[in-house]
KOLDRENMI-482841 format. One line per 3 residues: number of its first residue (from 1); their letters; for each residue x, y, z of C-alpha. Coordinates in steps of 0.5 Angstrom, whole numbers, plus 500, padded with zeros to 3 digits. Example, Ala and Ser with C-alpha at 12.3 -4.5 7.8 and 13.67 -1.06 7.14 Angstrom:
% residues 2
1	as	525:491:516  527:498:514
% end
This chain:
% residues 617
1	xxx	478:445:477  480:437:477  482:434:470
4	xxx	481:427:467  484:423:463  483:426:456
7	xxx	478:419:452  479:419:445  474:422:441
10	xxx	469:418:438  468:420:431  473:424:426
13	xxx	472:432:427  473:437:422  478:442:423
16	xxx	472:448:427  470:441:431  478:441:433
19	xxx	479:448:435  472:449:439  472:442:443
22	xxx	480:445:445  477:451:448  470:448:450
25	xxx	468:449:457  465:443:461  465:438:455
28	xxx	464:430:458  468:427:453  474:431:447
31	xxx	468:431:442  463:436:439  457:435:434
34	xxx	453:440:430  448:442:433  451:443:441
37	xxx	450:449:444  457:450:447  461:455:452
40	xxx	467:456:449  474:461:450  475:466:446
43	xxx	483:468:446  482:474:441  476:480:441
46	xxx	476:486:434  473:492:433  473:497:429
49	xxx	470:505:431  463:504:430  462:498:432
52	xxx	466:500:438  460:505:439  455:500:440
55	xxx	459:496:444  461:502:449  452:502:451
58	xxx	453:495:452  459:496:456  456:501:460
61	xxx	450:498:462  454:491:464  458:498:468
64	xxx	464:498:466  467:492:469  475:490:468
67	xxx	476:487:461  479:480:461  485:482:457
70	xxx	488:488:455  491:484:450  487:481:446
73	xxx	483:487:444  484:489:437  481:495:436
76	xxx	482:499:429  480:505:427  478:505:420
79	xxx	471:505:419  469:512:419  475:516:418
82	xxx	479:518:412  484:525:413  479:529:408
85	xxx	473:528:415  476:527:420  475:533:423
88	xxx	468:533:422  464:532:428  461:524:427
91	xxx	469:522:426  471:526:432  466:523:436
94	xxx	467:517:434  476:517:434  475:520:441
97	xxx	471:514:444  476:509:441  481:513:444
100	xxx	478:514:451  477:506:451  483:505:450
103	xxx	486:509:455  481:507:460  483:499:459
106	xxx	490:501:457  490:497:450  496:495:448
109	xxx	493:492:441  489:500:439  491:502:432
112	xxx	489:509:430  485:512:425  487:510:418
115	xxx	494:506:420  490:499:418  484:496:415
118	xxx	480:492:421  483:485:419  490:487:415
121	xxx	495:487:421  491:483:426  492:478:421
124	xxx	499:478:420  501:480:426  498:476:432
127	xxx	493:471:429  495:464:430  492:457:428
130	xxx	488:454:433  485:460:436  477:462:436
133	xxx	477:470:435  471:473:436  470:480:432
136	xxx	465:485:431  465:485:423  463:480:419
139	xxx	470:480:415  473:477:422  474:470:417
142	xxx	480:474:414  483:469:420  481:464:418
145	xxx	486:464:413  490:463:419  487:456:420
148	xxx	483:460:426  476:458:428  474:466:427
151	xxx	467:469:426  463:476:426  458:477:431
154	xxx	454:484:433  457:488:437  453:486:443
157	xxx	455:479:442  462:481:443  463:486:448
160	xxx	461:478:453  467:475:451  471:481:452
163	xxx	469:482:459  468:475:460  473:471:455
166	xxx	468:466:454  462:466:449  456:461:446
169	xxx	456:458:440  451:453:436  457:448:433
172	xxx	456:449:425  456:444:420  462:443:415
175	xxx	463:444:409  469:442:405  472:445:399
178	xxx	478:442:396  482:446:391  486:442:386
181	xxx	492:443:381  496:450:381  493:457:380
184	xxx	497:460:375  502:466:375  499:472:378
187	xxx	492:469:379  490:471:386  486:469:393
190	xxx	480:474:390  480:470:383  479:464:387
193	xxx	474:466:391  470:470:386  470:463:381
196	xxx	469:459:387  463:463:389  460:464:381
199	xxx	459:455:381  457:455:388  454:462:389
202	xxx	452:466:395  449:464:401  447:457:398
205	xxx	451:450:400  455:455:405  450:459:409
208	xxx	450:458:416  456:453:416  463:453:417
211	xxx	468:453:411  474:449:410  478:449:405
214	xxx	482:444:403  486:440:397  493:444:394
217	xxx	492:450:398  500:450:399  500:453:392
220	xxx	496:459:395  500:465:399  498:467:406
223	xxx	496:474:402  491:469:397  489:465:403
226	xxx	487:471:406  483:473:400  479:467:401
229	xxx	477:467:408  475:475:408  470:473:403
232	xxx	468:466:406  463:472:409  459:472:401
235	xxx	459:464:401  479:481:399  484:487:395
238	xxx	486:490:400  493:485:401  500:487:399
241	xxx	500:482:394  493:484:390  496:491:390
244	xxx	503:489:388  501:486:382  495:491:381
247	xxx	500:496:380  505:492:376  499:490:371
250	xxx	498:498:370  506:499:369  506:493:363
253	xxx	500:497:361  504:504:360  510:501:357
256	xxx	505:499:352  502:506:351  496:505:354
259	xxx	492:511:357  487:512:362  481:515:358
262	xxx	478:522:362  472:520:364  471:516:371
265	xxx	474:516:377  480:510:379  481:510:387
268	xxx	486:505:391  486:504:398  491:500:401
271	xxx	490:495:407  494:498:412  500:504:413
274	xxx	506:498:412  503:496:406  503:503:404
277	xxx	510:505:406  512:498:402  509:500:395
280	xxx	513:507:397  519:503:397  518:500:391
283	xxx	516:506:388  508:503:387  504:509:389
286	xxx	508:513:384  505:508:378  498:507:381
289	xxx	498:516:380  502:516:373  495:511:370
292	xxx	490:516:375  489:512:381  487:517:387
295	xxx	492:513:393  487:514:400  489:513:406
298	xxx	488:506:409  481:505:411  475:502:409
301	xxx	473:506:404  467:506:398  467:499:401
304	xxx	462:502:406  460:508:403  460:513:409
307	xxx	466:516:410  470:521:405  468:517:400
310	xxx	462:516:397  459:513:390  454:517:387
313	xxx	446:515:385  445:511:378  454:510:378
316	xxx	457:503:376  464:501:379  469:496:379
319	xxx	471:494:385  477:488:388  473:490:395
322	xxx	468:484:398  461:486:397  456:488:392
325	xxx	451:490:395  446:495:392  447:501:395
328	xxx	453:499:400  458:504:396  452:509:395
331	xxx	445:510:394  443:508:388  450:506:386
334	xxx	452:499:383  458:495:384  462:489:381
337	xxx	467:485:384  474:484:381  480:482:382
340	xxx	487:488:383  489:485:376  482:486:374
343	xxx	481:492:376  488:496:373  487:492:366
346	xxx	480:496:366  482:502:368  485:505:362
349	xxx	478:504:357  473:504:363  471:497:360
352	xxx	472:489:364  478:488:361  482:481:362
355	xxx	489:482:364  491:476:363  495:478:356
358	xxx	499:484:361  501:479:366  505:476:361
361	xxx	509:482:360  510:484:368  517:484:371
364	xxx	517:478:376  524:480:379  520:486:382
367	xxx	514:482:384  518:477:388  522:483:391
370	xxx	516:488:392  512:482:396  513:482:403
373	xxx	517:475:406  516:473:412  519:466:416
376	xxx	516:459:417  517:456:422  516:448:423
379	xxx	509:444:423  507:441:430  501:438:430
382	xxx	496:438:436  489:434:437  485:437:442
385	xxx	486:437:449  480:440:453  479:440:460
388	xxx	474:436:462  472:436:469  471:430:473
391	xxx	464:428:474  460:432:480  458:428:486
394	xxx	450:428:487  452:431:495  456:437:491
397	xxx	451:437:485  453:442:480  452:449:481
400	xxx	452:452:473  447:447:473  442:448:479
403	xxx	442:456:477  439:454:470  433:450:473
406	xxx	432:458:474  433:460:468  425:462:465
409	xxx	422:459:459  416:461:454  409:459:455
412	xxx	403:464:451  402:465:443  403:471:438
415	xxx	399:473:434  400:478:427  400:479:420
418	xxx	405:476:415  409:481:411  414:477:406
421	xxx	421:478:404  424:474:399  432:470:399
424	xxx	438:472:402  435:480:405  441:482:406
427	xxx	443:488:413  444:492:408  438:493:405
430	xxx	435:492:413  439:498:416  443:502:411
433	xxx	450:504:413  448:511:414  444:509:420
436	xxx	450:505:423  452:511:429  444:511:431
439	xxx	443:506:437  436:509:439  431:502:438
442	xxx	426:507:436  430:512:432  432:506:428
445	xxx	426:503:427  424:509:423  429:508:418
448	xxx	428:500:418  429:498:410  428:505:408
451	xxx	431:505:401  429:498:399  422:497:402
454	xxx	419:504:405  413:502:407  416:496:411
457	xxx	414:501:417  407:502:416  405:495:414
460	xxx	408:493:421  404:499:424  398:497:421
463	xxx	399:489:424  403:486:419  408:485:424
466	xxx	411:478:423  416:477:418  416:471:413
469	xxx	421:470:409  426:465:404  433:463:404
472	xxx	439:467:407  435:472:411  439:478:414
475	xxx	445:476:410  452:480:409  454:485:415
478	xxx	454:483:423  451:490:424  446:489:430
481	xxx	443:495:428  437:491:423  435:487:429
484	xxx	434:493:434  431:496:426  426:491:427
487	xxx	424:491:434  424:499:433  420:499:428
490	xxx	415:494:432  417:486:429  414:481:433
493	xxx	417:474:430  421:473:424  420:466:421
496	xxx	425:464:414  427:458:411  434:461:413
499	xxx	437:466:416  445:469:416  450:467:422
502	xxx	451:473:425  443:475:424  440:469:428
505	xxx	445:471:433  443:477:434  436:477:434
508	xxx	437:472:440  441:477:444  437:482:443
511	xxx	430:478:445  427:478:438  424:471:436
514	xxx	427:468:431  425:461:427  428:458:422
517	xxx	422:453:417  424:449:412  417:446:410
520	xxx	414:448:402  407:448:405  408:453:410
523	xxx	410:459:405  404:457:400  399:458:406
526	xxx	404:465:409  402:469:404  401:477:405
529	xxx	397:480:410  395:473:412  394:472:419
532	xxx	398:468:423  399:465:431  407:462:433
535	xxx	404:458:440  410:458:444  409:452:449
538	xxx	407:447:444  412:450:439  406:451:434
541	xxx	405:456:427  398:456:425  397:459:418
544	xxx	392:458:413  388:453:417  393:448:417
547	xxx	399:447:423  407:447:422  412:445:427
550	xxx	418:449:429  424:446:433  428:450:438
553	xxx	434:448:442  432:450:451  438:455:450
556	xxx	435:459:444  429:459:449  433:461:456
559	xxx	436:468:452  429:470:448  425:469:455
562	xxx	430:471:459  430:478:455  437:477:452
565	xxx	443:478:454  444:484:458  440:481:464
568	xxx	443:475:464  449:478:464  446:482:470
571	xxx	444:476:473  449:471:473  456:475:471
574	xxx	462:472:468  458:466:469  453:467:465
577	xxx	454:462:458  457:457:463  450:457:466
580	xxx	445:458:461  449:452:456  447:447:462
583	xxx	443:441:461  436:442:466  437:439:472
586	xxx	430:437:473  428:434:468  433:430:464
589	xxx	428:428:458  428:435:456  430:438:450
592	xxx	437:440:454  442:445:451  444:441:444
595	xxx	436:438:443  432:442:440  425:441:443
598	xxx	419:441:438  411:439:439  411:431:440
601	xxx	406:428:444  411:422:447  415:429:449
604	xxx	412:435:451  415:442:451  412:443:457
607	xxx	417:438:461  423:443:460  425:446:467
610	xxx	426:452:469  420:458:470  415:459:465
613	xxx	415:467:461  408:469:458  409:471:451
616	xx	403:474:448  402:479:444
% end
């Protein structure tokens, strides 16, 4: 396509708004704006076995079409598997269809069972700054630390751009967050972060939103930037340098005499192999086992709770993994998250112990030989650089466009019940991580949060199958298993003051309708088992004898009426997000592709161009 000359922007963008206008498709002008739903190219997608699993039924109903590079698929076998298992029949499963998919596409990037950690080596070894990385786990922010635009997404979600290099995304607000002053010696990115978290706290000012952080972050080393971003998914210590001064903490500890008491149990589980192989060398592991630690293989551990290693009920861990949500590393277990340090200071008495005292006394000789050194290489500064196609001629008119007058909307109402949650529900607590290697929707929809609510299905059954609820809804994991969960389980709309990311991704991908309110009266009056109707056109939810209005933007609306993903992938093919980001052709006073229309007498849903789908339940 023709290219012009590229205009200065007309606002100053943030370093996300930088990244997805340089890789934006079809921009007018070199700027985004929050809000704007945009077609954008991806140069990386990631995935780890059992995300793999759900992607291959994707990819089987898309069937089976040539992947868009064979070397930008990061596929890392880490989940699931751990040698203590791995001849199991789930793991042999699981190991095999990554296997055969790699074989099948002729990966270059596939990384066996229990060689690396998802995030560890990608990070390290072929993320670069600029890029956009898209990857089915909600920890793919670790690239962040990279200075990418790197995000989480179902595995649906990813499975588009890894056949099409092209994905859809709603432009994110940005925060900024300066670090000031030098941490001192020995303080890592996972104190940083979890100090950060405990004045900002979880799914507050970040939810929904890009972070950037900025001020002296010069002082902070490629493993603590890591650390940083990897938990920015909670707004990890599996790095080398958290694991190196772990280890050098628990060596200052038994040259002081110190003993690990009998009780209890001491784990660690490198990042990667070559993180492992580099503590053998510097002979870590060796110390690690002295003070009682069991050294795993490279995987994901207790952090997830489903392969070898499994917490039991009612136990209480101290952990420098990224998540403490009940029940992650067990049913009915308990996790607290710590640094490394941390955790090997408290080792010994099985008690919080601060380290501080024994960093003092750690030989910093061999922590600076023990750390990994890699090359810098000089700073160049780019602004972004768009292709911007030169304005179509009314003769030639522009053919994404006219295939989007097509598209279907919505018309009709819903009618149900209310069922309340309350803040940030996480996926944990939607679809436990047992349930993770089932795909069936009604298999799921059995198990739908079935630790946390079990009798969240039989309400639904009953007709109390509308979902309200307050801030942070679906949270935490990318699993797009707690969509399908609800959708099993007979969930018609889902209404919360907010939701998390990956969550209102999914739960557009797959259909299920979604609507973010912010309105004190409306949850006063949405009580439990309190009728309620979402009138689609007039974009409308009556509850309580009292009317609220709702916004959603045209392109929300193509992929819920048009039934999700898959069929406009079925319909349009690689084209499909060029067509469906598409202002309407017909009717240019519609809401468009980065409006969100709303119920307004001097602008009526009803103008929106394009088929009209009922939705009546």
């Amino acid at each position: 396509m023709a290219t012009s000359s590229i205009p200065a922007p007309t606002r100053p963008l943030t370093l996300p708004e930088k990244i997805l206008t340089n890789w934006a498709v079809g921009l007018t002008k070199p700027e985004v704006k929050p809000g704007q739903m945009l077609c954008v190219k991806a140069q990386w997608t990631l995935a780890c076995e059992i995300t793999w699993k759900s992607m291959d039924k994707t990819y089987q109903d898309m069937g089976r079409p040539r992947i868009w590079r064979n070397d930008r698929f990061w596929l890392a076998v880490d989940h699931t598997v751990d040698p203590r298992v791995n001849h199991q029949p789930r793991q042999q499963m699981m190991i095999k269809a990554s296997e055969d998919f790699a074989k099948e596409a002729k990966l270059t990037n596939f990384q066996p069972p229990n060689t690396t950690i998802l995030h560890t080596e990608f990070y390290r070894q072929r993320a670069q700054p600029g890029q956009i990385v898209v990857g089915a786990d909600s920890h793919s922010c670790s690239t962040g630390g990279l200075g990418a635009f790197a995000i989480g997404l179902g595995a649906a979600d990813v499975v588009m751009p890894l056949v099409t290099g092209e994905t859809w995304i709603k432009v994110p607000e940005t925060v900024l967050v300066e670090f000031v002053g030098t941490p001192p010696a020995g303080m890592g990115g996972k104190d940083v972060m979890l100090y950060t978290l405990g004045q900002l706290k979880c799914n507050t000012v970040a939810i929904g939103r890009c972070v950037e952080w900025g001020g002296n972050i010069a002082a902070l080393s490629c493993d603590a930037r890591f650390a940083i971003s990897n938990m920015t998914a909670e707004f990890g210590g599996i790095a080398g340098e958290d694991l190196v001064l772990g280890a050098l903490v628990l060596e200052a500890c038994l040259k002081q005499g110190m003993k690990p008491v009998a009780d209890g149990q001491r784990r660690v589980t490198p990042g990667s192999q070559i993180i492992v192989d580099n503590l053998k060398k510097h002979g870590l592991i060796d110390v690690y086992e002295r003070a009682g630690f069991v050294v795993g293989a490279p995987g994901c551990s207790f952090c997830l709770g489903i392969a070898a290693d499994v917490a039991g009920e009612n136990e209480v861990w101290l952990s420098s993994q990224n998540r403490n949500y009940r029940n992650r590393m067990g049913r009915g277990s308990i996790a607290n998250l710590a640094s490394a340090i941390t955790v090997a200071a408290s080792s010994f008495t099985m008690e919080v112990t601060d380290p501080r005292p024994f960093l003092k006394l750690i030989d910093v000789e061999k922590f600076n030989s023990a750390v990994p050194k890699y090359p810098s290489v000089p700073i160049t500064i780019s602004e972004p650089a768009p292709e911007l196609p030169v304005a179509s001629t009314e003769e030639g008119g522009n053919a994404d466009a006219e295939a989007a007058a097509g598209l279907e909307t919505f018309s009709g109402s819903i009618k149900g019940r209310v069922q309340v949650f309350g803040d940030n529900i996480d996926t944990d607590a939607i679809l436990p991580g047992e349930f993770l290697c089932e795909n069936d929707m009604e298999t799921l929809g059995k198990v739908a949060f079935l630790h946390t609510n079990p009798d969240f299905r039989d309400k639904v059954t009953a007709g109390q199958d509308v979902v309200v609820a307050g801030h942070g809804f679906g949270c935490g994991s990318s699993r797009e298993q707690a969509v399908t969960a609800m959708k099993g389980a007979g969930v018609k709309a889902l209404i919360a003051r907010s939701f998390g990311y990956i969550f209102s991704r999914n739960y557009q991908n797959f259909s299920l309708l979604g609507i973010q309110l912010d309105d004190d009266r409306f949850y006063e009056l949405a009580k439990e088992n309190a009728d309620i109707t979402v009138n689609m056109k007039g974009r409308t939810i009556e509850v309580g004898g009292e009317t609220f209005r709702f916004n959603m933007s045209l392109f929300e609306e193509r992929l819920l009426a048009g039934g999700g993903i898959m069929p406009l992938y079925k319909k349009f093919g690689n084209r499909l997000f060029r067509v469906a980001v598409q202002d309407p052709v017909a009717d240019k006073g519609s809401c468009g592709s980065s409006g969100a229309c709303s119920s307004k007498e001097e602008e009526p849903a009803s103008a929106v161009a394009g088929a009209s789908k009922d939705l009546s339940w």
